[in-house]
C-alpha positions as CSV (number, residue, x, y, z in Angstrom):
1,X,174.5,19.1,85.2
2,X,174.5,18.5,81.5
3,X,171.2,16.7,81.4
4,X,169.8,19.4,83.2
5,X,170.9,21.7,80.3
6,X,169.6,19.5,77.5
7,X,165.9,19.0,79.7
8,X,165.9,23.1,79.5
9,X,166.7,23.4,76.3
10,X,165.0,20.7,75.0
11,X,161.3,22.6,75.3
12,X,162.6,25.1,72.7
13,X,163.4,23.0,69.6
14,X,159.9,22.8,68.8
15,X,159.2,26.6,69.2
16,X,162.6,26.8,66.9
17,X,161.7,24.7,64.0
18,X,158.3,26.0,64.2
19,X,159.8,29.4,63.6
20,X,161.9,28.3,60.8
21,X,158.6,26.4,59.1
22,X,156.3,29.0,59.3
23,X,159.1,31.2,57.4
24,X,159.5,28.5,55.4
25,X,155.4,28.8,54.4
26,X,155.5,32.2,53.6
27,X,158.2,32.8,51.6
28,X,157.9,29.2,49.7
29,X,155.6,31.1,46.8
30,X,158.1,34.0,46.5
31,X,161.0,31.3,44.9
32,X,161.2,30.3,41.5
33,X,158.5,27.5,40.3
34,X,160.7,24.4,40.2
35,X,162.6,25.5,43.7
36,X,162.2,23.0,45.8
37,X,160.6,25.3,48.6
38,X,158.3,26.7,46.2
39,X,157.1,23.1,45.8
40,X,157.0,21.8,49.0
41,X,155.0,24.8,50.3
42,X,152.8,25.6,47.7
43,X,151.4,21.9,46.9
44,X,150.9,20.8,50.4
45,X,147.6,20.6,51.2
46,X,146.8,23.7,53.7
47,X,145.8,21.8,56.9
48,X,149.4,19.8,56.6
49,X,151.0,23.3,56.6
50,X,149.7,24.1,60.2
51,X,150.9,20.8,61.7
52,X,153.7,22.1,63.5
53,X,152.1,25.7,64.5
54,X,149.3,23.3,65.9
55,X,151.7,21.4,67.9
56,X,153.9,24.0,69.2
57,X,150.6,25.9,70.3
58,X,149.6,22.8,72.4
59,X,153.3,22.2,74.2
60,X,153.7,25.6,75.1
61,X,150.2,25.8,76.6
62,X,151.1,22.9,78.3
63,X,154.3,24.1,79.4
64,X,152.4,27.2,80.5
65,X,150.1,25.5,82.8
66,X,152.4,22.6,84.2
67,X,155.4,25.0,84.5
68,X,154.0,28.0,85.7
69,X,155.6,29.8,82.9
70,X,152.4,31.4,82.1
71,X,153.4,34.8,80.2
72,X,156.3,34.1,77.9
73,X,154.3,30.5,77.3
74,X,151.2,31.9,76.4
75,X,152.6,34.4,73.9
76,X,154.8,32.0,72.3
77,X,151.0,29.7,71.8
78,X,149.1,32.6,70.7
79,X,151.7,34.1,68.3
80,X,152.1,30.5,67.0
81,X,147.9,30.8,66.2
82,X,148.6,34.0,64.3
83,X,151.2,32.2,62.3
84,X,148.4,30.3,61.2
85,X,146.5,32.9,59.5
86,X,147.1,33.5,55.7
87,X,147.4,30.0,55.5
88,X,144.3,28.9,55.3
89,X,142.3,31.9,53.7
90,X,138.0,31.4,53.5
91,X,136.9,33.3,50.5
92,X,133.8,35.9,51.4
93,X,132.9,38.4,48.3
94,X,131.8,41.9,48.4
95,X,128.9,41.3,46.5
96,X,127.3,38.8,43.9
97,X,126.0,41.2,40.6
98,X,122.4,41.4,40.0
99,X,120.6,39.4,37.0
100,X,120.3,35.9,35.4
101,X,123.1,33.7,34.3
102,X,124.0,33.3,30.4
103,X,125.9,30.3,31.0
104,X,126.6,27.9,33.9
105,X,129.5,25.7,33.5
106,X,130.8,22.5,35.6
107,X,134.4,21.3,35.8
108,X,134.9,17.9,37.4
109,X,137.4,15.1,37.4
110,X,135.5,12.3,37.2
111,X,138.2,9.3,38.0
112,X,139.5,7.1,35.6
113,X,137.4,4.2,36.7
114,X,134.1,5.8,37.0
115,X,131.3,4.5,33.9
116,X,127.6,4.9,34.7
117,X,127.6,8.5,37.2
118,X,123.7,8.7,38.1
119,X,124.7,11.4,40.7
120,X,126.8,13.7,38.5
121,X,124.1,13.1,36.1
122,X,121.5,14.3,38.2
123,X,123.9,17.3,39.5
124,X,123.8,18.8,36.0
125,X,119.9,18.6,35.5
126,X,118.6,19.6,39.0
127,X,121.5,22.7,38.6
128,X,120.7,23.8,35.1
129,X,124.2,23.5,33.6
130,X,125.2,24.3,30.3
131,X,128.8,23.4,29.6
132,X,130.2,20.2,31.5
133,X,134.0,19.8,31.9
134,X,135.5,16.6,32.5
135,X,138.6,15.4,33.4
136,X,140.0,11.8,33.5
137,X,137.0,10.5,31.0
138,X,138.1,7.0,30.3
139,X,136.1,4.1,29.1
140,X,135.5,4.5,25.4
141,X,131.6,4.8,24.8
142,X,131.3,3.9,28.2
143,X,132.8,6.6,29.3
144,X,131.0,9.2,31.7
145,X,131.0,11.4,29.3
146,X,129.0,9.3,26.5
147,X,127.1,8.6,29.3
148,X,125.9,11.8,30.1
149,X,125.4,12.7,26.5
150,X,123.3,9.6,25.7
151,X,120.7,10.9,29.0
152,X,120.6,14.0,28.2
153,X,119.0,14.6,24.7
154,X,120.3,17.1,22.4
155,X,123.5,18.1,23.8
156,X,127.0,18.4,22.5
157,X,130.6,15.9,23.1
158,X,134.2,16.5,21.9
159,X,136.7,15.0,23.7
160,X,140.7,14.4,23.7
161,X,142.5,12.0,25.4
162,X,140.6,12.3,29.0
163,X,139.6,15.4,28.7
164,X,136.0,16.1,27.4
165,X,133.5,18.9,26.8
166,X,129.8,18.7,26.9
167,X,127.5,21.5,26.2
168,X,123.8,21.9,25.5
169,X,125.0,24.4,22.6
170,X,126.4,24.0,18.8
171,X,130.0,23.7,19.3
172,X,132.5,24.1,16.5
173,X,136.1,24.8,16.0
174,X,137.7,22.1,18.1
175,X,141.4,21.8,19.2
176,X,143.6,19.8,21.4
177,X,147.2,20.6,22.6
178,X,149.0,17.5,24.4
179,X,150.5,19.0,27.7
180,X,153.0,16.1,28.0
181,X,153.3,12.2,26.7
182,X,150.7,10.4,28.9
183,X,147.0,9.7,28.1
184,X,146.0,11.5,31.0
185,X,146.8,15.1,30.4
186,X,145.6,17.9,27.5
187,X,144.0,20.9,27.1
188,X,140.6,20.6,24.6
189,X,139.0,24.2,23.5
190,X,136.1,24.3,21.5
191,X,133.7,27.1,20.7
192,X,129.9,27.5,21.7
193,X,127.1,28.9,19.8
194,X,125.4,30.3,23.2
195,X,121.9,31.5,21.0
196,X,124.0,33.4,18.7
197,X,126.8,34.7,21.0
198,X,130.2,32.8,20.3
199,X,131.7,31.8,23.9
200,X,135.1,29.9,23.4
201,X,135.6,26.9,26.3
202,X,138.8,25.6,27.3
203,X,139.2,22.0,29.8
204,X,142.3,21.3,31.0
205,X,143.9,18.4,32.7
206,X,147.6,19.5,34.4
207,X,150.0,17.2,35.5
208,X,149.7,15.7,39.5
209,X,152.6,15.4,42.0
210,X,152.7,11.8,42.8
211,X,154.3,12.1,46.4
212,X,153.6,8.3,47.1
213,X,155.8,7.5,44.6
214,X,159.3,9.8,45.9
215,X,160.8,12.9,45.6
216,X,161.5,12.8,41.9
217,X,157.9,12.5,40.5
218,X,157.2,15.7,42.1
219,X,159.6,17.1,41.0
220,X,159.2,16.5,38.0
221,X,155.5,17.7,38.1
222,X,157.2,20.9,39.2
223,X,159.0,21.0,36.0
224,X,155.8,19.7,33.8
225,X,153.5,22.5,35.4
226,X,155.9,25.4,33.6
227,X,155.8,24.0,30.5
228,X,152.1,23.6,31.1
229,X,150.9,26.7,32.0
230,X,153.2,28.3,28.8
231,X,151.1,25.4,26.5
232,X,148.0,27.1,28.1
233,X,148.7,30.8,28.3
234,X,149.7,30.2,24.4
235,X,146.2,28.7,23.6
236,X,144.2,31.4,25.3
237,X,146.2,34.4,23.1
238,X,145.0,32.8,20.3
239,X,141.3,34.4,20.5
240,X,139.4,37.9,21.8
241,X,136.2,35.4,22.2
242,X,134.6,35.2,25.6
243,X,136.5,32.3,27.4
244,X,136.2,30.0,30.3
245,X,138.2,27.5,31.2
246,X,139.5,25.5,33.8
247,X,139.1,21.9,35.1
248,X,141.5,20.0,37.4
249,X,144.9,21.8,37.1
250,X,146.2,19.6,40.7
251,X,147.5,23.2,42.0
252,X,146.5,24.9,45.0
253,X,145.8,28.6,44.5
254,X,149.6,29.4,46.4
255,X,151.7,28.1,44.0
256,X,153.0,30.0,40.9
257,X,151.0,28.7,37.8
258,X,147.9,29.7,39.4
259,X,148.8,32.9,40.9
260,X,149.8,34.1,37.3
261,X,147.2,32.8,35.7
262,X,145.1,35.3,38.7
263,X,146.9,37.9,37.4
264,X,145.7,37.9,34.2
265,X,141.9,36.3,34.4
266,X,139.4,36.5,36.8
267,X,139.3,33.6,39.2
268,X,135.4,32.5,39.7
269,X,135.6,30.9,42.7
270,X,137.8,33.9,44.3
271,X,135.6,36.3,42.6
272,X,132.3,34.9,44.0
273,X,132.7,31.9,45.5
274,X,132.5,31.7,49.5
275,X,134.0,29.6,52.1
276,X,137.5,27.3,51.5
277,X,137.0,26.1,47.7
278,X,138.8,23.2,48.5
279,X,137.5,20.2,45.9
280,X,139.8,17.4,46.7
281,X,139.2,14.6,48.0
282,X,135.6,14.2,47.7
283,X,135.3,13.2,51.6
284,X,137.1,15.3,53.5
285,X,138.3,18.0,50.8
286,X,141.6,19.7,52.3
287,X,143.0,21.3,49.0
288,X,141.4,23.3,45.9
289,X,143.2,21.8,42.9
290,X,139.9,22.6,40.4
291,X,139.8,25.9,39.2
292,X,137.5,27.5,36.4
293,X,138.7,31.3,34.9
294,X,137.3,33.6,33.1
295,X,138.8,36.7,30.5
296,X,137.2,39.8,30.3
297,X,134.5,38.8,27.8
298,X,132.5,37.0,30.6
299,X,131.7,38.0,34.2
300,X,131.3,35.7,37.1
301,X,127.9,36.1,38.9
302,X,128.1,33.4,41.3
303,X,130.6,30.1,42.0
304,X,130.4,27.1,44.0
305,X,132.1,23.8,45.1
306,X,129.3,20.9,44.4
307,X,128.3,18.3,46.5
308,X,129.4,14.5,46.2
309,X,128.7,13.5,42.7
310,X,130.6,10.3,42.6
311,X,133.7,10.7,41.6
312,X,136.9,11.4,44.1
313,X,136.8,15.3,43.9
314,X,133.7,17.4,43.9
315,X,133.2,19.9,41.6
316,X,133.4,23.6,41.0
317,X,130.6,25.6,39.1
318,X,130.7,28.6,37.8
319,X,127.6,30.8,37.1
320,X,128.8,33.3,34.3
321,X,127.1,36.5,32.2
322,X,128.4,37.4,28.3
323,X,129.5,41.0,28.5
């Protein structure tokens, strides 16, 4: 008699939990940044969020079919489909604004072993770009960076730890902030003569949750990512100019740090961009951890994730006017 219990019962645990996660998805952004909900459910790549809706969906079909218990089945599957939406959100604008482009600007990590990048290198002539950001530029004057400058004639390099800037234009006024102790991570602004017009432009390199490595080194990026976007909201009062910047902060759009910085800037990609955004990894992207903003001095006309260029994340560009 007991067994028989448990074998009834037993159908619902999945339905249960499934209840309790999706909860658990939607009100993760609402908690504090360095709650561990918050974390969990906010740097999880999107498609790992819908896991268990997924499965639940699929045993309660099944139940529906093999068990003839079609109705309450069936409703249980399609509200755990519904569950899924908000999720995973696919960006569609209004409308793109009429004229040409002032500026078109890149932000890419390039990975810490790449030298030589033909493809990146041909990315950035056959699309016109102005401004390159690169994160993870290692490799001296071997770097990608130097090697972009040295094939294409004329334009600009400041860099900081690996974190670097190319532009076609005169820059001037450089500045680096160190977001934390490691060589990996800054935030490098510089300003850009754009034919007379002063545009300032701001890479930035956030910290990454290393999940492989256990529970404590992410989170401890939880922890690094306040202290980083405070570093960065500090460095963008600093100026009125016309400002983009961006590059690969390793946060999803659901998660606190960029959801403030939303607030107060103009997100490119969920201004004009269309479809998922995701950048990361280059592949099979599942997750958009490379954002580029803008303030009020610039307008976004058009943004897009880039094709494989040869690093581990594809790119985002951003096609921008000077107001």
């Amino acid at each position: 008699m007991q067994n028989k219990i448990k074998r009834a019962k037993s159908p619902w645990l999945l339905p249960c939990f499934t209840a309790f996660w999706v909860l658990a998805v939607h009100s993760g952004p609402r908690f504090a940044p360095t709650n561990v909900l918050h974390t969990v459910f906010t740097l999880l790549p999107p498609p790992f969020l819908l896991i268990p809706q997924i499965l639940c969906a699929a045993s309660l079909l099944r139940r529906a079919f093999t068990r003839k218990e079609v109705a309450l089945c069936a409703l249980g599957a399609v509200a755990c489909i519904v569950a899924c939406f908000g999720i995973i959100e696919t960006n569609s604008p209004v409308s793109r604004p009429a004229g040409k482009a002032d500026l078109r600007v890149l932000a890419i990590n390039v990975h810490f072993g790449s030298r030589e990048m033909p493809e990146l290198l041909a990315f950035v002539r056959s699309q016109n770009l102005d401004i390159v950001f690169l994160e993870e530029n290692f490799g001296g004057e071997s770097s990608p960076a130097d090697y972009l400058q040295k094939n294409l004639p004329g334009w600009n390099l400041v860099a900081r730890k690996g974190v670097a800037i190319l532009s076609r234009y005169p820059v001037s006024n450089t500045s680096a902030v160190d977001l934390n102790k490691g060589i990996f991570h800054a935030l490098l602004s510089t300003v850009v003569d754009v034919q007379g017009r002063k545009v300032r432009a701001i890479a930035i390199h956030w910290s990454a949750p290393q999940s492989a490595e256990g529970w404590n080194p992410v989170n401890q990026a939880a922890i690094n990512k306040v202290e980083e976007l405070a570093k960065t909201l500090n460095v963008l009062s600093e100026s009125e100019l016309p400002t983009v910047f961006g590059g690969d902060l390793n946060t999803p759009p659901r998660h606190h740090a960029i959801s403030t910085l939303q607030a107060q800037y103009e997100s490119c990609f969920l201004a004009r961009g269309s479809g998922l955004g995701w950048t990361y990894p280059n592949r099979l992207p599942i997750i958009q951890v490379d954002h580029l903003f803008v303030n009020a001095g610039l307008q976004t006309l058009d943004a897009y994730v880039s094709p494989k260029v040869g690093s581990d994340h594809r790119g985002l560009v951003a096609e921008l006017r000077i107001r």
